[in-house]
PASEBA-1860 file (N, C-alpha, C; in nm, 3 decimals):
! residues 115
1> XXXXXXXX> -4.542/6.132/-4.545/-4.506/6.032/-4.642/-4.355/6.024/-4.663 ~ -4.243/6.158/-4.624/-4.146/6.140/-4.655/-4.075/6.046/-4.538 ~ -4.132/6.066/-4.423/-4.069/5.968/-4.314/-4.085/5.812/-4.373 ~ -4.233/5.776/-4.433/-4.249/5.660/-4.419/-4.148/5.618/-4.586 ~ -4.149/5.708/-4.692/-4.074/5.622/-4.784/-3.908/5.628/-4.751 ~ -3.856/5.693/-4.615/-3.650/5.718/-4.588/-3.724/5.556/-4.534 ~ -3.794/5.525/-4.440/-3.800/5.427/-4.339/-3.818/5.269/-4.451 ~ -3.886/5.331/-4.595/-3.907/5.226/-4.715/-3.783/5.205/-4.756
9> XXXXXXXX> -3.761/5.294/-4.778/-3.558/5.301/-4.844/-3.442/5.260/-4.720 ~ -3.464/5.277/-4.616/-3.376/5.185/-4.510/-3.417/5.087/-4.519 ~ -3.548/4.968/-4.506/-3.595/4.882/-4.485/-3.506/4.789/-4.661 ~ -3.557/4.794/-4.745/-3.476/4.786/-4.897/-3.351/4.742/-4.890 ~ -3.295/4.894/-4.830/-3.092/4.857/-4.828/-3.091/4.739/-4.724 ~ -3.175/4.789/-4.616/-3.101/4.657/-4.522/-3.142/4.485/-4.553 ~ -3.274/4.492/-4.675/-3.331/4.362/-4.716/-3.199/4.343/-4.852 ~ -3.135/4.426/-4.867/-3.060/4.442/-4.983/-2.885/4.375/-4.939
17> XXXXXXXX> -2.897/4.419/-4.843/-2.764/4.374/-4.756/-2.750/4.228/-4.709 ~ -2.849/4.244/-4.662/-2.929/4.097/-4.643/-2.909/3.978/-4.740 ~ -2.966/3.996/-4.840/-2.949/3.919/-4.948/-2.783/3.941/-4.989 ~ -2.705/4.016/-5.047/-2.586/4.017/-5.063/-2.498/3.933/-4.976 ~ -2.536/3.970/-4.854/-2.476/3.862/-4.727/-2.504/3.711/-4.719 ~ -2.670/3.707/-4.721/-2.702/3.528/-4.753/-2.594/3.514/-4.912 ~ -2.634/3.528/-4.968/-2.534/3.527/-5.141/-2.399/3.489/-5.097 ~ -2.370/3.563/-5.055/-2.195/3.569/-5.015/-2.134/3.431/-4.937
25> XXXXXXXX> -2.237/3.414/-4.864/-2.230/3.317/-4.692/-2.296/3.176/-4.778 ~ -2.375/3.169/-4.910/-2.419/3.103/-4.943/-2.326/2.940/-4.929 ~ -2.432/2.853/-4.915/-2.344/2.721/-4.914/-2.273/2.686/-5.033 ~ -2.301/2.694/-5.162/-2.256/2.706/-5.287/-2.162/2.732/-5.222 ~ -2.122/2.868/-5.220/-2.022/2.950/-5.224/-1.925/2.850/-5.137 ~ -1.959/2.837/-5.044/-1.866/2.807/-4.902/-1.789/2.663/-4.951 ~ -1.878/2.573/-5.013/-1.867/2.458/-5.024/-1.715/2.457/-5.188 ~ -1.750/2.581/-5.266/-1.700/2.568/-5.357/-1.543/2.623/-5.331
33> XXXXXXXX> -1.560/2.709/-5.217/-1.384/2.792/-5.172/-1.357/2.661/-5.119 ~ -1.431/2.583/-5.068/-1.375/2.461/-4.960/-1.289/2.337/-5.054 ~ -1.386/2.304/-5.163/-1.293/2.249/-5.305/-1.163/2.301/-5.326 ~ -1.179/2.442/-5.344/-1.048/2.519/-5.401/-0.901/2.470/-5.308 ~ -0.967/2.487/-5.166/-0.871/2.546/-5.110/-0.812/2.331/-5.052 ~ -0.910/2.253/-5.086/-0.863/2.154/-5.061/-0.796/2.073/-5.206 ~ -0.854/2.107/-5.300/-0.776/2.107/-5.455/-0.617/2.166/-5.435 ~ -0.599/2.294/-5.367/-0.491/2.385/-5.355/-0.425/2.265/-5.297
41> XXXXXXXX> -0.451/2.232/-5.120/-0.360/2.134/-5.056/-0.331/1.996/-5.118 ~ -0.432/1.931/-5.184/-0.356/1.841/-5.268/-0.270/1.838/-5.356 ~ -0.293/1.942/-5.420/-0.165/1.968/-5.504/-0.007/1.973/-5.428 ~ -0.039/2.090/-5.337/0.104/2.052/-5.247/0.130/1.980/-5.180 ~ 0.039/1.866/-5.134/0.056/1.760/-5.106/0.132/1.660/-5.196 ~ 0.100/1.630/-5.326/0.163/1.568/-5.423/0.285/1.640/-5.491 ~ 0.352/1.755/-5.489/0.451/1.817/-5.478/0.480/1.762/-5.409 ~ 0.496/1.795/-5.284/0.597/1.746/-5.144/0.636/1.599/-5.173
49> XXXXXXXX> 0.524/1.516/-5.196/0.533/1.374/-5.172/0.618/1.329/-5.318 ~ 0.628/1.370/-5.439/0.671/1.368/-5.508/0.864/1.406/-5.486 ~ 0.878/1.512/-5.408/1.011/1.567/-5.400/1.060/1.474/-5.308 ~ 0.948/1.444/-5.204/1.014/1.300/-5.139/1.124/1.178/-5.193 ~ 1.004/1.123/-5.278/1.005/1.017/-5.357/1.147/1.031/-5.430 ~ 1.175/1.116/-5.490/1.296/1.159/-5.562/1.411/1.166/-5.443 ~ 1.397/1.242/-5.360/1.528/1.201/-5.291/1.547/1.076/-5.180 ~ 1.437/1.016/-5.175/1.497/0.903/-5.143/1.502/0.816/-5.204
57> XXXXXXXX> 1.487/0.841/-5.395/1.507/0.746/-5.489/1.693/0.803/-5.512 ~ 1.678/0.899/-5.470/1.844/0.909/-5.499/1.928/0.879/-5.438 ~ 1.897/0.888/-5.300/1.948/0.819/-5.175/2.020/0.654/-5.217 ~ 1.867/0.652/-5.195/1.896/0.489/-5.240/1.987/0.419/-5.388 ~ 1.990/0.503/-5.473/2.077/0.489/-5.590/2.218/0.502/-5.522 ~ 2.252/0.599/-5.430/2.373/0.624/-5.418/2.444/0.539/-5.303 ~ 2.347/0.465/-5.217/2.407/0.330/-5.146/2.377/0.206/-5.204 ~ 2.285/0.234/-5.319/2.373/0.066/-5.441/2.454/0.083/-5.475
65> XXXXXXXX> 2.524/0.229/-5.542/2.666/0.252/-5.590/2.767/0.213/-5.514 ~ 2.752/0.241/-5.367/2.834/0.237/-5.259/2.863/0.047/-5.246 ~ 2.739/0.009/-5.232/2.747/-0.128/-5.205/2.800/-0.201/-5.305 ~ 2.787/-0.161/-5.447/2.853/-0.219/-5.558/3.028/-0.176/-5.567 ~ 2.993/-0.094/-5.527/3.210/-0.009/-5.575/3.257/-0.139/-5.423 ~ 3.203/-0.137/-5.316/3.233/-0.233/-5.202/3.269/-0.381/-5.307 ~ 3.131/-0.399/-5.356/3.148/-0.566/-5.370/3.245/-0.626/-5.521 ~ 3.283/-0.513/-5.613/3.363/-0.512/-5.712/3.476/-0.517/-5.626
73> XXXXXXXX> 3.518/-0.434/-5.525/3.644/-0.476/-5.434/3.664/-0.576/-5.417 ~ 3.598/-0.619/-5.384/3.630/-0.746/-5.275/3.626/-0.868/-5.342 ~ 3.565/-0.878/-5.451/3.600/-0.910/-5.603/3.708/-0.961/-5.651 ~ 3.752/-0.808/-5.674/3.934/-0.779/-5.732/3.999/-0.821/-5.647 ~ 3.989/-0.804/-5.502/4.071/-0.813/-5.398/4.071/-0.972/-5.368 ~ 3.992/-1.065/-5.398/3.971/-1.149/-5.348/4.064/-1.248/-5.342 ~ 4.164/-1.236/-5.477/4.260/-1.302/-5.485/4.379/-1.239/-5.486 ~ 4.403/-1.122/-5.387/4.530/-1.047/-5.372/4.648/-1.157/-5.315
81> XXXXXXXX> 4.585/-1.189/-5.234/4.653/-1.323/-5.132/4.578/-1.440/-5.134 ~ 4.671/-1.555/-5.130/4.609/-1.690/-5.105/4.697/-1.693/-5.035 ~ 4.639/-1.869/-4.928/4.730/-1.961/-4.814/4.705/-2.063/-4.879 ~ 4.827/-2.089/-4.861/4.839/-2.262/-4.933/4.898/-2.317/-4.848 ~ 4.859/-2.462/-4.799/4.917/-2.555/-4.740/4.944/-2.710/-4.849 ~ 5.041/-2.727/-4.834/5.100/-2.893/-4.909/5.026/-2.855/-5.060 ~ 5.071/-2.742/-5.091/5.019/-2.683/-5.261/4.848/-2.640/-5.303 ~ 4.794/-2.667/-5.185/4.662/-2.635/-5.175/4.553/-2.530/-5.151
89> XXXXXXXX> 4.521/-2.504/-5.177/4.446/-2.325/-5.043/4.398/-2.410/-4.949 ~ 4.419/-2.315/-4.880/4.419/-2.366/-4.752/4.252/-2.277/-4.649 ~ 4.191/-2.375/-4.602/4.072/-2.316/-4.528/4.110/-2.273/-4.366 ~ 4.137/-2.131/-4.330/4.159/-2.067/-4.190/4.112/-2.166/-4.102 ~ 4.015/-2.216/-4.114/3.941/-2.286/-3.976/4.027/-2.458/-3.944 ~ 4.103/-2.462/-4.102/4.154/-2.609/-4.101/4.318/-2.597/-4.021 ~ 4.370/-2.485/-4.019/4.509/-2.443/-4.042/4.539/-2.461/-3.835 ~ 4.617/-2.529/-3.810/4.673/-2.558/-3.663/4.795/-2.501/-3.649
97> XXXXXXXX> 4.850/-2.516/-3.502/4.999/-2.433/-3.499/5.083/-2.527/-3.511 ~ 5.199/-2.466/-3.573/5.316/-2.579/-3.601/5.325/-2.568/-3.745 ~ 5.170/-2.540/-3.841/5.141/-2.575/-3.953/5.236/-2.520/-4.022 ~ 5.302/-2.500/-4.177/5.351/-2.461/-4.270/5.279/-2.449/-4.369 ~ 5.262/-2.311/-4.424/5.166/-2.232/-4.517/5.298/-2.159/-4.612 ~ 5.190/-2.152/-4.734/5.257/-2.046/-4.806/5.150/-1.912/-4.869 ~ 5.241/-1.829/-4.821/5.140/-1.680/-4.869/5.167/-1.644/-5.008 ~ 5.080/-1.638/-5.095/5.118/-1.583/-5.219/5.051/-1.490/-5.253
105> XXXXXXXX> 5.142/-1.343/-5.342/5.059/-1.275/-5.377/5.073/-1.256/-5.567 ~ 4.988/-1.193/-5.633/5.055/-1.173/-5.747/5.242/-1.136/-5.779 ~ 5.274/-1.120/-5.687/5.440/-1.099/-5.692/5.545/-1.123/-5.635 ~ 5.495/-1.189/-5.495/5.598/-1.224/-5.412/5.499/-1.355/-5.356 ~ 5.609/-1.437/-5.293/5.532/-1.557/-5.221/5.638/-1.599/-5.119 ~ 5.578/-1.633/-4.978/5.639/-1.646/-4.866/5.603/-1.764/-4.770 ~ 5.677/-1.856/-4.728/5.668/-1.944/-4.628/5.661/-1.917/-4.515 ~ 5.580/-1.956/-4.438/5.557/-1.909/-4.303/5.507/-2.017/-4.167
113> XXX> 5.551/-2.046/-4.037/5.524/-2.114/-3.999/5.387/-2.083/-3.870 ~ 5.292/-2.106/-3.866/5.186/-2.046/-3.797/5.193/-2.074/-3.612 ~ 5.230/-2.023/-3.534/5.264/-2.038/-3.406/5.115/-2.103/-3.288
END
């Protein structure tokens, strides 16, 4: 009888193991680490995509600045110089050789004959 109840008590642990193992391996289980661990990657997914978003929202802030400090130039600048012909401004595409222009700037102004 003592052989047959060690052989009862192996049979037990290993139905015992058994079950612990199905338990463990269970689909529950598997299905629920599989949530976690895809909950986990979305999260750093939306991190990442988030830190994105920010630097190429800054990016982009810092070549409107660029494009604006440009177009305030050119602005200010726009009337550094004029051409005047017969007291007029004068349009580049109208202006022939021979012509007589005058360059003016806020401080000096100059006659010039265009070749």
């Amino acid at each position: 009888t003592k052989l047959w109840e060690s052989k009862l008590e192996y049979c037990e642990n290993l139905l015992s193991n058994l079950h612990k193992f199905f338990k463990a391996k269970s689909l529950e289980t598997m299905i629920e680490a599989k949530e976690k661990q895809l909950a986990f990657l979305l999260k750093q997914a939306k991190i990442i995509i988030e830190s994105k978003i920010q630097k190429a929202e800054l990016e982009l802030q810092k070549l409107q600045n660029a494009f604006f400090q440009h177009e305030n130039f050119f602005k200010k600048s726009k009337n550094l110089i004029s051409i005047k012909k017969n007291g007029k401004i004068a349009n580049l595409e109208e202006l022939k050789s021979e012509d007589i222009i005058t360059l003016s700037s806020q401080t000096l102004q100059k006659e010039a004959k265009i070749l």
